[in-house]
C-alpha positions in Angstrom: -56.6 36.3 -22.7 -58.4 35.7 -25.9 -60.8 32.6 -25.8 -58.9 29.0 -27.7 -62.5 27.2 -27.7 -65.8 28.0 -28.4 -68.6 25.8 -26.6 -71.6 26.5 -28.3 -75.1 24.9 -27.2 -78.1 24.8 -29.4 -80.3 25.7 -26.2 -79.9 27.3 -22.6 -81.4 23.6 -21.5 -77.9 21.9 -22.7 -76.1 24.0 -20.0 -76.2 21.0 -17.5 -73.8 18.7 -20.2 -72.2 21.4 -21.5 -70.7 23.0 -18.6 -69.0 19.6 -17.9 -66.9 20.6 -21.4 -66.0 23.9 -19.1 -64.7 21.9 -16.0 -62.4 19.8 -18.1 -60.8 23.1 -20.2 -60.8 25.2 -16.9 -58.3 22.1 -15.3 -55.8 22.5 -18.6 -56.2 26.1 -18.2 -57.6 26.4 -21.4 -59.6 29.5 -22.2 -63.3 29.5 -23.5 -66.5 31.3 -24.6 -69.8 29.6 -24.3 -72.8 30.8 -26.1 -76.3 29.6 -27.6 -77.1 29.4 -31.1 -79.3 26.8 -33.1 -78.9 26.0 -36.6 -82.6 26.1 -37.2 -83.9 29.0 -34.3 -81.1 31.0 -35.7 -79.2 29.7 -38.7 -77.3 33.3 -39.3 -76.0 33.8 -35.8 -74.6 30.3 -36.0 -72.9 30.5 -39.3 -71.2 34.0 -38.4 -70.1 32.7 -35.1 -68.4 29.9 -37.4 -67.0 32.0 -39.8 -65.9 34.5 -37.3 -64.3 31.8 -34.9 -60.9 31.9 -36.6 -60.3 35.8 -36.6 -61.3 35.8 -33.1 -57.9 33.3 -32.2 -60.7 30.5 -32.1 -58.3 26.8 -32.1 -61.3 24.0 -31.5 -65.2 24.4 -32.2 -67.4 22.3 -29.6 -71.2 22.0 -30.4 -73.3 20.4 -27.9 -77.1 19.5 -29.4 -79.8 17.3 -28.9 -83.0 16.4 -30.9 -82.1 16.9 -34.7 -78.6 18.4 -33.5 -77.7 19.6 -36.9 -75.6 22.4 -35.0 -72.5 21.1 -35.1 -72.5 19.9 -38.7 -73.7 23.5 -40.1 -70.9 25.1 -38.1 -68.7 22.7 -40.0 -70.1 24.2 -43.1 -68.8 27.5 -42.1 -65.3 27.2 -40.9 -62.0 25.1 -41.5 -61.6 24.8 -37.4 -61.9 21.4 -35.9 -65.3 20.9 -35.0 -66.2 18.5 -32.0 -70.0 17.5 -32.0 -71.5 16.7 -28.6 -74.8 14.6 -29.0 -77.7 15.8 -26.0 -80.3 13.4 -24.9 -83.1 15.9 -24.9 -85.7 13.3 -26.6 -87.6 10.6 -27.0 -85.2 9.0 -28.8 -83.0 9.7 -25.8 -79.9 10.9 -27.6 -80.3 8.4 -30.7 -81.6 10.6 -33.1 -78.6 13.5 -31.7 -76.0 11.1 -32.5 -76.7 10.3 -35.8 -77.4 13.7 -36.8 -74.2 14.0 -35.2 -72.4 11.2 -36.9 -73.8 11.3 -40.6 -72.0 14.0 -42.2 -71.3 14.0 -45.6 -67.7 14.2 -47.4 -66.1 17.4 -47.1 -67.9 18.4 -44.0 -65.8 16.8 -40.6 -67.2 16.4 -37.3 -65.5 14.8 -34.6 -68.7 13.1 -32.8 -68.3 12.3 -29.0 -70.4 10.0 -27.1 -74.1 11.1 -25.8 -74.3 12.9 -22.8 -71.9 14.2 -19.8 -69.0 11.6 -21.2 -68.9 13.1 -25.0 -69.0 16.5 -23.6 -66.1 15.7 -21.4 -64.5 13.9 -24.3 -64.8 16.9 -26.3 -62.9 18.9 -24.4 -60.4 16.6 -23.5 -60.1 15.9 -27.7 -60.0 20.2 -28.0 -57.2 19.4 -25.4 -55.1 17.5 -27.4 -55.6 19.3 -30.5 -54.3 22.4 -28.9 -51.3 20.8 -27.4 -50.0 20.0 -30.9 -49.1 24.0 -30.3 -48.5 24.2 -26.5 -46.1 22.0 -24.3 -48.0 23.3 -21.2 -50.8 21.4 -22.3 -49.2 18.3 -23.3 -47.9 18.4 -19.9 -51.3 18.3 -18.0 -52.5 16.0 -20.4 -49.9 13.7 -19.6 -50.7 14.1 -15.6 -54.2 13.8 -16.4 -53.8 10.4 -18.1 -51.5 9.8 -15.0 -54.0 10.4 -12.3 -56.8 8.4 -14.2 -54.5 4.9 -13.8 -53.8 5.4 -10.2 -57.5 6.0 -9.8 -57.9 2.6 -11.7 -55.3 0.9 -9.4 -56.6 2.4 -6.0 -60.3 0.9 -6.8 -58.7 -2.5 -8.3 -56.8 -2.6 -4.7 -59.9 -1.6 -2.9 -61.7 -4.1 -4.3 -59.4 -6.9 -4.0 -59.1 -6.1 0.1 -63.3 -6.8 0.3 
């Protein structure tokens, strides 16, 4: 089955977050290709992965990048897919500098930013998720139980706590 999202990461040393994006789409059953490229290390590799994306039956784009992170906005450039941007703390700044990079794009060029860290890449792929269930009632489904399961995890810790 051909591959709906592709994860890329600007370094192998993001594989730690980024896998967490792969957990979330492997629970919906979504299919996905991870890779590395960086917009700076190797800025042709990353704009033909972008441009290709769509031929290849590519839905949702998630970029994962720390430091100046200007991966996700360049693969923006290149393609008309939703892009979801994934800021990294892998600096000094510890994720600051990511997120803006991430954030500050200028007209014309969308990224969805997601939080810093293990929660944005989670984020993304629950947003890649919901973008894909526009098209797929099987998805919207699991979405549904997955919103679900996250209240009566709520309510079984509110209860737990209220009996100490």
């Amino acid at each position: 089955m051909k591959a709906k999202v592709l994860i890329v990461m600007g370094s192998d040393s993001d594989m730690p977050i980024m896998e967490e994006t792969g957990k979330i789409l492997n629970e919906f059953g979504i299919t996905y290709e991870m890779t590395i490229a960086s917009a700076h290390r190797s800025p042709e590799r990353t704009a033909k992965l972008a441009r290709e994306a769509e031929k290849q039956g590519i839905d949702v784009i998630i970029a994962g990048a720390g430091a100046a992170a200007h991966l996700a906005g360049v693969i923006a450039a290149h393609t008309i897919l939703p892009v979801i941007g994934v800021p990294i703390n892998s600096s000094p700044l510890q994720g600051l500098d990511a997120l803006f990079s991430t954030v500050q794009m200028p007209p014309g060029v969308p990224v969805a930013a997601m939080a810093v860290g293990k929660a944005g890449a989670k984020n993304a792929a629950l947003l890649a998720a919901e973008i894909i269930g526009r098209k797929d009632a099987r998805i919207v489904k699991k979405l549904k139980e997955y919103k679900t399961r996250m209240v009566s995890e709520v309510e079984k810790k509110a209860k737990a706590l209220r009996k100490k």
